[in-house]
Structures are given as structure tokens and as C-alpha cells.
N, C-alpha and C positions, 0 to 999 in steps of 0.2 A: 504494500500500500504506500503512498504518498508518505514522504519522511519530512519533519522539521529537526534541522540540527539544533542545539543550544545546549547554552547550559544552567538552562530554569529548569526548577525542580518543578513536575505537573505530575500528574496521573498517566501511564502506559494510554489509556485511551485520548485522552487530553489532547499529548502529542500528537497522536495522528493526524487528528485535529487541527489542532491549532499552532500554527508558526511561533516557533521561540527564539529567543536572541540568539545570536551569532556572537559567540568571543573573539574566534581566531581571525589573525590579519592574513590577507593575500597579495602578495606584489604583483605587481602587474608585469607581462609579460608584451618583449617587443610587437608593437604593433605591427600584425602582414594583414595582405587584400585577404580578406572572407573567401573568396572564391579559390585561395592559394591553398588552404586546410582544409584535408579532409575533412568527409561528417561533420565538418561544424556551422552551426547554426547558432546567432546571437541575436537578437534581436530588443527594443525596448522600447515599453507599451505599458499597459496599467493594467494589475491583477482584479478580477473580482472573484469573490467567492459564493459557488448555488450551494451553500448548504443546504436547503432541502430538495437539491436537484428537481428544481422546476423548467428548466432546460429540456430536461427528457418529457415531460408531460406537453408539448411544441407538438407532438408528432411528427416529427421531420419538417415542421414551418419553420425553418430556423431563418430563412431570410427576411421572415417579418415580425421581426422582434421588435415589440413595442417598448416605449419609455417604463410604460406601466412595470413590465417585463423586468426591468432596472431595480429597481425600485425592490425589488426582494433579494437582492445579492447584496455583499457586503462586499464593499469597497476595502480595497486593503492600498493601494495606491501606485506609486509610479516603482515600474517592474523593471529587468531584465530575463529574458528567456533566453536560457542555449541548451545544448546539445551535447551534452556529455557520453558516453559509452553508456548505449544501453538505457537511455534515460533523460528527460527534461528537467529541468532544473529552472525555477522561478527564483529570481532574487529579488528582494525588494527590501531597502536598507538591508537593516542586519536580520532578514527573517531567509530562510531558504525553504523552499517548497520542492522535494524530490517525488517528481513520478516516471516509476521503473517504464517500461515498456511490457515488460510480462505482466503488471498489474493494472493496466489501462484494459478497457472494453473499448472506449474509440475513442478518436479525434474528430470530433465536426469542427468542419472550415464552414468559416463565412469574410464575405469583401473586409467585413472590421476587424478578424482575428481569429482566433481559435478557442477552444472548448475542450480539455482534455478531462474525460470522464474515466473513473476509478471504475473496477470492477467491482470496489465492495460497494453496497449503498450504504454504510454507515460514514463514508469521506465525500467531504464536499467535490462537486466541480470547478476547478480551474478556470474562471473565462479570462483569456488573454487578448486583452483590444489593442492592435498597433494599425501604423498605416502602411504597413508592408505585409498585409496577412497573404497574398500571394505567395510568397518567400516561404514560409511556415507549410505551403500543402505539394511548393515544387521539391521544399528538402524530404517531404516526407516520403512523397513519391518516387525520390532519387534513392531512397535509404531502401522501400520496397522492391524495386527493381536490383539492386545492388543483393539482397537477400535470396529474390528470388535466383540472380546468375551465380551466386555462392553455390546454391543447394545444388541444381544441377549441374554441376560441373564436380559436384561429388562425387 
């Protein structure tokens, strides 16, 4: 399921839950073009969170998403999304939001962003709003093709 790193003391369920501080510092690494690095994917946008996954209840209208619609997710704020092995990774200040790939049920794209949904229903949805969500459904589609010429060449 979806990981918060930190080091606040919460409840085992909590966690899963809900995003906790971040301690550790990271340096930053020379900057190269995107397009230079494998698998990677960066992008930054603003997090919300469907905790009662109201999202799924859309029936696949996901393109006409109303304000109203808004309005029951929780804002968590100005995000980065990337692409780690095996997994997305939300950061936003000191919170990190980890979701594996074998623990995801899907990804719905839309023109504003993305929607990464948990397989468990007891974890909220990820909605991820940038202005490059184009970006976000050609990495994924390069990562699925990339998997599928793996397997058969097995």
C-alpha cells in the first residue's frame, strides 16, 4: 500500500494514511535533460487526496468533473511527482506519499492530471493536477511497452 516516510510517532494504520514528516536531507543531484534518464519521470503539480474515493463512484465520467466534485478531496498542496523503480513517489514539502506499482488497481488520466488508485479501499486516492498530464500517460505507456518487450524476449 501507499507509504509515508517520517519520523512521527502514529498508529500502523494512521501511517498509511496519512503523510508524516520527512527528517532526512537530500542533495541534489546534477541537473540533465529528462528525456536523457531512463524511467524517469518528474513532474510538479498539487496533490489532493479522495479519501472516500469518490472518484470511483464517476463511473468512468472522469472528464466531467465538477467543482462540486473538489470540494470532497482534501487539498494537501503544491506537489512533486516522479518515478522511482517500481513506484511513484508524491513529495510535497516534507511529506512523501509512496505508491508501489504492484499495489495500485489503476491510473486514470485526465487533460489536468492523474489519479493513482490503491488496490486497498481502506487508502485514499492520489489526485495529481499539473499542466503536463500528457507526460504522466506517455511515461506510462512507454514503461508498459518497455514490460511488455522484456517479457517476451524471455
Amino acid at each position: 500500500p501507499p507509504r509515508a516516510h517520517s519520523t512521527d510517532k502514529r498508529s500502523a494504520d494512521s501511517a498509511a494514511i496519512w503523510p508524516q514528516k520527512q527528517s532526512r536531507v537530500e542533495t541534489a543531484r546534477p541537473a540533465q535533460p529528462l528525456e536523457s534518464q531512463v524511467n524517469l519521470l518528474q513532474l510538479s503539480g498539487t496533490l489532493l487526496l479522495d479519501h472516500k474515493r469518490h472518484l470511483l463512484a464517476r463511473n468512468s465520467h472522469y472528464s466531467n468533473l465538477s467543482m462540486d466534485f473538489f470540494a470532497h478531496l482534501q487539498r494537501i498542496g503544491p506537489a512533486n511527482l516522479r518515478f522511482q523503480p517500481n513506484e511513484f513517489q508524491i513529495l510535497c514539502e516534507n511529506q512523501v506519499f509512496t505508491y508501489p506499482l504492484a499495489d495500485l488497481d489503476q491510473i486514470i488520466f485526465q487533460d489536468s492530471g492523474a489519479a493513482l488508485v490503491p488496490v486497498s479501499a481502506q487508502l485514499p486516492i492520489a489526485v495529481f493536477l499539473c499542466a503536463d498530464a500528457a507526460r504522466i500517460k506517455a511515461f506510462v505507456r512507454d514503461r508498459s511497452r518497455q514490460g511488455l518487450e522484456k517479457t517476451q524476449l524471455a
